[in-house]
C-alpha positions as CSV (number, residue, x, y, z in Angstrom):
1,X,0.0,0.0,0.0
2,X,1.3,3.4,-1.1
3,X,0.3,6.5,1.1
4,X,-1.3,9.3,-1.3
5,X,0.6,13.0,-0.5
6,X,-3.0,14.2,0.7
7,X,-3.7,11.4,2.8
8,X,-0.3,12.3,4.5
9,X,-1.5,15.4,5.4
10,X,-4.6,14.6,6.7
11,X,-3.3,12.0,9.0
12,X,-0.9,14.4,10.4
13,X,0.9,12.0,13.4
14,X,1.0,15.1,15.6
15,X,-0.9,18.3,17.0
16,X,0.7,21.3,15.6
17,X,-1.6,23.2,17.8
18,X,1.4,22.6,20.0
19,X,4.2,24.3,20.4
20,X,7.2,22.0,18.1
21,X,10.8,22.1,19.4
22,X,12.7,25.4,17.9
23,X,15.0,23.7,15.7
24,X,12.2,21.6,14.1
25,X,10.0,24.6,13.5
26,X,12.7,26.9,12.2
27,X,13.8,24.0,9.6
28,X,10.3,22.8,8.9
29,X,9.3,26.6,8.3
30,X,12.5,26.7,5.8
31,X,11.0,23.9,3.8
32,X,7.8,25.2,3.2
33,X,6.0,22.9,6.1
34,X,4.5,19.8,5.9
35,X,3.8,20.7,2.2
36,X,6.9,21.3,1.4
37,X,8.3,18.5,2.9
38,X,6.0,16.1,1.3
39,X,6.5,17.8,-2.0
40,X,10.3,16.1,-1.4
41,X,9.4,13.0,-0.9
42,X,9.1,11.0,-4.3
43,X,5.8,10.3,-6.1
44,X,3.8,6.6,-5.5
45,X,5.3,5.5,-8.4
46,X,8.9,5.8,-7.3
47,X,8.8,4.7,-4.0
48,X,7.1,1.9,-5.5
49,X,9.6,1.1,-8.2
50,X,12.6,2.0,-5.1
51,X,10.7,-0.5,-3.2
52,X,10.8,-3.7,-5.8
53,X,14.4,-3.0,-6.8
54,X,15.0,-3.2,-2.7
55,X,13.1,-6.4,-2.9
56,X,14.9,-8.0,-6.0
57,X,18.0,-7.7,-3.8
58,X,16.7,-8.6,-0.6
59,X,17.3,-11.9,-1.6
60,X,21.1,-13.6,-0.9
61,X,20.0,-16.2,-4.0
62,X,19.2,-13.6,-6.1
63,X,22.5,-11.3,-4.9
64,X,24.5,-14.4,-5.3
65,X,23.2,-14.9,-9.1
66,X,24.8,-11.0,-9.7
67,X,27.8,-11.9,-8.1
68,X,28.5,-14.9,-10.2
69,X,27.7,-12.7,-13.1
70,X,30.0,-9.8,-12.7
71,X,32.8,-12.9,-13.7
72,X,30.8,-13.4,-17.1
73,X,28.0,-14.0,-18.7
74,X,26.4,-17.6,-17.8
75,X,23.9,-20.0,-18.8
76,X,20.7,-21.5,-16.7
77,X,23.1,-24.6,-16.0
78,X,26.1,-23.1,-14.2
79,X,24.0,-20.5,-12.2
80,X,22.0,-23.8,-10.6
81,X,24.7,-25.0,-9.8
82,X,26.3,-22.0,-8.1
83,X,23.2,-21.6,-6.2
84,X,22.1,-25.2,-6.2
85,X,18.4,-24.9,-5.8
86,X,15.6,-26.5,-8.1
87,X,15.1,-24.6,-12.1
88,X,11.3,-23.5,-10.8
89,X,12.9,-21.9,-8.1
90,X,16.0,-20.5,-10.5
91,X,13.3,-19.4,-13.2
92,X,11.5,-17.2,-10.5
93,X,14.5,-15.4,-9.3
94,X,15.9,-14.7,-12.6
95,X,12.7,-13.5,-13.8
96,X,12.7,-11.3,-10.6
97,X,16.2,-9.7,-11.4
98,X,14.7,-9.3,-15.0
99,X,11.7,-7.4,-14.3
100,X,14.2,-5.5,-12.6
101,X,16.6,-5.0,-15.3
102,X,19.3,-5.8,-13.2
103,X,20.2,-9.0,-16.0
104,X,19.5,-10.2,-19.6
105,X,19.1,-13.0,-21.0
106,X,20.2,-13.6,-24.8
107,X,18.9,-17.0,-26.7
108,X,22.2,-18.1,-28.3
109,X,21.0,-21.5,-30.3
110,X,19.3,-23.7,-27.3
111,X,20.9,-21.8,-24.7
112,X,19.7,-18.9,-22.5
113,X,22.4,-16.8,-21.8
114,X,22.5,-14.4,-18.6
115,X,24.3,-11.0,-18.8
116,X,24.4,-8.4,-15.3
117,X,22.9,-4.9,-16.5
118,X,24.9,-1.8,-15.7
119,X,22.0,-1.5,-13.4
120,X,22.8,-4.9,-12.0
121,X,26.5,-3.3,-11.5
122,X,25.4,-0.4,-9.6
123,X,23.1,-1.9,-7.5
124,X,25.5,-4.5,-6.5
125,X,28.4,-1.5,-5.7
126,X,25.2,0.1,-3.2
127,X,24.9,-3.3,-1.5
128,X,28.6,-3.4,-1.0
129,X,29.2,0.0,0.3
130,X,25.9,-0.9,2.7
131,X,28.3,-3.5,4.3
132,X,31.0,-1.7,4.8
């Protein structure tokens, strides 16, 4: 469920009938208020796509598939066996890292071939940097 910008506002959490502490107010008031606070915060649409592509990676299968792809490109056979789990369960997650761009796959004869994105590069860099 994504929170609409008005709905936001209407549910204000807190009574600003009240007196707020002075260095909230004075940098609230410098961003417009609530408005213009909420008028930073991305639309439904983005938090929703932010949201999925923080899913996709969620996943230590899924992060484990990019890994082994940074190396080279790879087909359906050698990524089950890196991750060693059943093709139904392989099929889902690659399809996951598709939707999210973050990999390709290329038919090359009867082979699927799967390529990391740059998306899929940068993504990975965030997760690593997260560790750190």
């Amino acid at each position: 469920m994504v929170l609409k910008r008005t709905s936001l506002l209407k549910k204000n959490c807190c009574d600003f009938s009240h007196e707020l502490p002075d260095p909230i107010k004075k940098d609230l008031d410098k961003q417009g208020g609530i408005e213009g606070l909420l008028s930073k915060i991305p639309d439904s649409t983005a938090l929703l796509d932010g949201s999925r592509l923080h899913q996709a990676l969620a996943d230590p299968i899924r992060l484990s598939i990019l890994y082994a792809l940074l190396s080279q490109p790879l087909c359906v056979c050698v990524i089950k066996g890196i991750v060693n789990i059943a093709a139904s369960k392989l099929s889902y997650h690659l399809n996951i890292l598709k939707e999210q761009e973050l990999i390709v796959g290329e038919q090359q004869g009867n082979w699927i071939i799967y390529t990391i994105t740059d998306s899929g590069r940068k993504a990975l860099k965030c997760t690593e940097r997260m560790g750190k």
